[in-house]
Structures are given as C-alpha cells and as structure tokens.
N, C-alpha and C positions, 0 to 999 in steps of 0.2 A: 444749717437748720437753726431757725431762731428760735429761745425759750424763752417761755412766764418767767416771770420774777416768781409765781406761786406755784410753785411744784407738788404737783397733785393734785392740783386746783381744776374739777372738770369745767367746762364751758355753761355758762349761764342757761337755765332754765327758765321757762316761765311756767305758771301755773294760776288759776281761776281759785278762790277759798272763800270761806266763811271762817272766820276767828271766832275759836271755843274758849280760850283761856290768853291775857295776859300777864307776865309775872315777872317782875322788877329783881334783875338778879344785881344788877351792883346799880353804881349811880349812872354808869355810861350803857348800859346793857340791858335788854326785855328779852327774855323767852315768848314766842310766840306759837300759841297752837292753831293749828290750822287744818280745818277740812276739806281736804283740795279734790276737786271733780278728777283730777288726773290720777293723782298716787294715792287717794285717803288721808289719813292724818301724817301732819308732816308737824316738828317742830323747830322753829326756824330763831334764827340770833337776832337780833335787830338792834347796833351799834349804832350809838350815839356819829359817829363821824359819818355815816349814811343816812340821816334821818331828815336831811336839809333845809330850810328856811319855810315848813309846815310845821317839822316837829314830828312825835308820835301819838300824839292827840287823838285822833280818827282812828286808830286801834286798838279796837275795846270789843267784848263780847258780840258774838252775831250781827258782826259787819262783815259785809260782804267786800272781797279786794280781787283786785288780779296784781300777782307781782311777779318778781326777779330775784331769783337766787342765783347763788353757787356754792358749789359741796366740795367739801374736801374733806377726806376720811370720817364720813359718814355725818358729818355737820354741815346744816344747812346754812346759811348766811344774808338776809336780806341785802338789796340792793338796790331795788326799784319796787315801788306800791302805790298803785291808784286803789282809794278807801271808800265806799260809802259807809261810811256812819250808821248806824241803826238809831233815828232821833228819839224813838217811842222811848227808850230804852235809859233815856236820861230824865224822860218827865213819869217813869212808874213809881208808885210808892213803894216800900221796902220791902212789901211781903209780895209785890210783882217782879219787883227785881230777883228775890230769893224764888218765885217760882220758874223763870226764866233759868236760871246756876242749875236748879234740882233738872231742866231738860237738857241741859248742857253736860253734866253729871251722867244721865242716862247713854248719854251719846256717847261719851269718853269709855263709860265701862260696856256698850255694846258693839260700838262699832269694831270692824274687825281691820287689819293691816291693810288691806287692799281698797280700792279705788271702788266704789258703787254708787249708781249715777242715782238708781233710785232712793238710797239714802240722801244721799248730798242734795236733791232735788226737795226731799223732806224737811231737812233741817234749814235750807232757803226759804219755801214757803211758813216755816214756824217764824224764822226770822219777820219775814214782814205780815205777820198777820198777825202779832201781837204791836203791829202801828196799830190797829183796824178794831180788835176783840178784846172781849176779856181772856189777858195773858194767864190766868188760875185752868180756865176749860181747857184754850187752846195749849196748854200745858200736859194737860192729861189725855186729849187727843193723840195730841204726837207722840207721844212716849209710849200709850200703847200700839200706833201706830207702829213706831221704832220696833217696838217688841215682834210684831207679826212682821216687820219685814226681814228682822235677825233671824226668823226661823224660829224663835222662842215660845208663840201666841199658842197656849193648849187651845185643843177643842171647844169652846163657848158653851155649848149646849150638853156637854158632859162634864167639865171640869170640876174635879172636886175640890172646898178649902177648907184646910183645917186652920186652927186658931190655938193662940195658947198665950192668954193675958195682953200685957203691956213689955216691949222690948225696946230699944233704939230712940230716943228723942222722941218720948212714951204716946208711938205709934202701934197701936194692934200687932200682935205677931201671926202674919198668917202663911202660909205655905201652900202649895199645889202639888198635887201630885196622886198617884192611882190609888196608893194604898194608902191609911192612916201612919203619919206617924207617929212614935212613942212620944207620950204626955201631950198630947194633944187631943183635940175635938173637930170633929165636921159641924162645917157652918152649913147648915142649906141654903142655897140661892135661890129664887125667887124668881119666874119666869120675867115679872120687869127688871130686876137687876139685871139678867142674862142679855135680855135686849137692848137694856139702855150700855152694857158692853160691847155688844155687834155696833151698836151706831156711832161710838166711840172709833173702833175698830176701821167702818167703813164711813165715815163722812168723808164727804165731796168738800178737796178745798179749793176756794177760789170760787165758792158759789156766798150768797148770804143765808144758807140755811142755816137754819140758830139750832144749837142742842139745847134743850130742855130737862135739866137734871134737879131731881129735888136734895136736899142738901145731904139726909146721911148715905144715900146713892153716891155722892160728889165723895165726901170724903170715904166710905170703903172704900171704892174705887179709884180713890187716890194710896190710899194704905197700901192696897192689895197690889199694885203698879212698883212701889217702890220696895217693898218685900219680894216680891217677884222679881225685880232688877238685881237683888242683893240675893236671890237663891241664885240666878241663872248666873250671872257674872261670878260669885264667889267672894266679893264684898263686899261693904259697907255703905251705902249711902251718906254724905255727912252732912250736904248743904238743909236737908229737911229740919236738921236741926236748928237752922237757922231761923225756924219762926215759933219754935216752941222757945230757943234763945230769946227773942222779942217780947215773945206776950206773958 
C-alpha cells in the first residue's frame, strides 16, 4: 500500500464561494474567508507557493470563485481558484466601499455554521447588484433581508423600539423587544416607516424596481438595522464606524 508524503492530508475538495474577508497574515500567506454554497463559511490559507503566474490579485471582497482545497487537521489550504473579481467594487467611493464591509460585517455575525443556499444565493445577488445600484439601499435591503432569513426579522406591524440617546460611532441606540427596557423610551413608528420596512424586507431582486426612501426613513432604518445586528448577534458592529471616522 502506497502513502502521501502528507499524512492526514484528506483528498482535495472543491467548493463554489463568494469571498467575505481577505487578511494578509505574513508576507507569503492570506487568510481567506469564504462563503461556500456547500459547507457555509470556510476559512482557507492561501500560500504564496500556490498562487502562480496570476498572483492573488482577484481576491478581494465579494468575488465570487470556485476553488480546490485540502484539509488537514481542521485547516483548509488553497490550491486551485477560478476568481471573478467584483469590478464595481474597485471604482466606489469610500463611504460605498464602507457600506459594502457594514454588509459583509452583518453576514460574518449572522450567518450560522452550516451551508444555506438561500443565504448564499442573497449575498451573490448583493454582490452583483451593487455593479448595477446604489450600494447605501442595496446595503440596507440585504441586511434586512439577512435579518428575516436568519430567523431574527420581529413582526413589522407590531414591533416595538425603544431608544436611549447616542451609543457606538454616535449612532441612535435603539432596541426591540416586547417590553420596555430600563432607561429607555418607545419610539412610535409611523405606519410609512412600517411600510417602507416591509418593502425593504420584500423587494424583488433582479427586477428594476427602485425603492423610494426619504432620507431620515433611510438613515433610522439604517441605525435600527445595525443595532438590531449587535442585539441579535451579541456584538459590536465596527465597520459603521468607518464613515463617522471619515466625515
């Protein structure tokens, strides 16, 4: 019986992905995150001595790949990658690029271990339709999207929020939940807020229907999105800070 030279080394894999995160661990060396239609989030090595006469150029946020691993004792290993690029994604300004991280961000802290075709099907259509739209909506589309297919999305039409000043990368602090909690206030919502969150909730993608949002709708609605990730998740959101860092 013949052996590997790599002992332990199981037999290569392939998988289908969308890249959430790249992250430069030494000079020969990337961590790469990836949200694979098979296994969910996998994160994979990506060594300079496999990376051959392309480079790792083409791996960068919300590009879509299909690649080649193999694992050995619980580390994944690149080996083979066809990349597309996500070109939008190199010509947005900085507060589109930061709104793109904040869905990516959501994604990392809700996605669950396992494999879901209808997320992974979500976060491909965000991928390319921020070539096509403004990546700030199509931002707070998905995310609350994200939310209702995690299981997270309260009732709409009952849901109560409370508020309590300025917290976080001096974003409103607001909360959901049945009962008030202590040192805080209920906001009333407004039956167009309420709607303009169902359409949020339910827009058709892949069609040109535009949303129509007036601005302080856009931004509670954005607050109340990324508060509500950092209640449900148990975290911090950090990248938001990134445009109050800017301006």
């Amino acid at each position: 019986m013949r052996c590997s030279g790599y002992y332990g080394r199981k037999p290569s894999r392939s998988y289908e992905g969308i890249i959430l995160t790249v992250r430069k661990t030494s000079a020969k060396q990337l961590v790469v995150t990836v949200l694979t239609r098979q296994a969910g989030i996998l994160h994979v090595l990506a060594r300079r001595s496999t990376q051959g006469k392309m480079g790792y150029g083409t791996l960068a946020p919300l590009a879509e790949m299909t690649f080649d691993v193999f694992e050995k004792d619980g580390v994944y290993t690149l080996t083979e990658y066809d990349c597309r690029s996500n070109k939008r994604l190199r010509q947005l300004t900085w507060d589109g690029y930061v709104y793109s991280q904040i869905f990516v961000e959501i994604v990392l802290f809700m996605a669950g271990g396992e494999a879901d075709e209808v997320l992974y099907n979500l976060v491909r259509l965000y991928g390319r339709a921020i070539e096509l739209k403004d990546v700030r909506i199509v931002t707070l589309i998905a995310g609350w999207q994200l939310m209702a297919l995690t299981g997270f999305l309260p009732d709409i039409d009952t849901a109560r929020v409370f508020y309590q000043g300025q917290g976080y990368c001096q974003q409103p602090v607001y909360y959901i939940d049945d009962e008030m909690p202590e040192n805080m206030k209920e906001l009333p919502l407004t039956p167009t807020v309420r709607q303009t969150w169902k359409t949020l909730v339910h827009y058709p993608w892949g069609t040109e229907k535009t949303v129509n949002l007036r601005g302080s709708d856009l931004k509670f609605l954005e607050a109340l999105l990324y508060n509500y990730v950092n209640q449900c998740s148990e975290r911090q959101m950090k990248t938001p800070e990134l445009l109050v860092a800017r301006g």
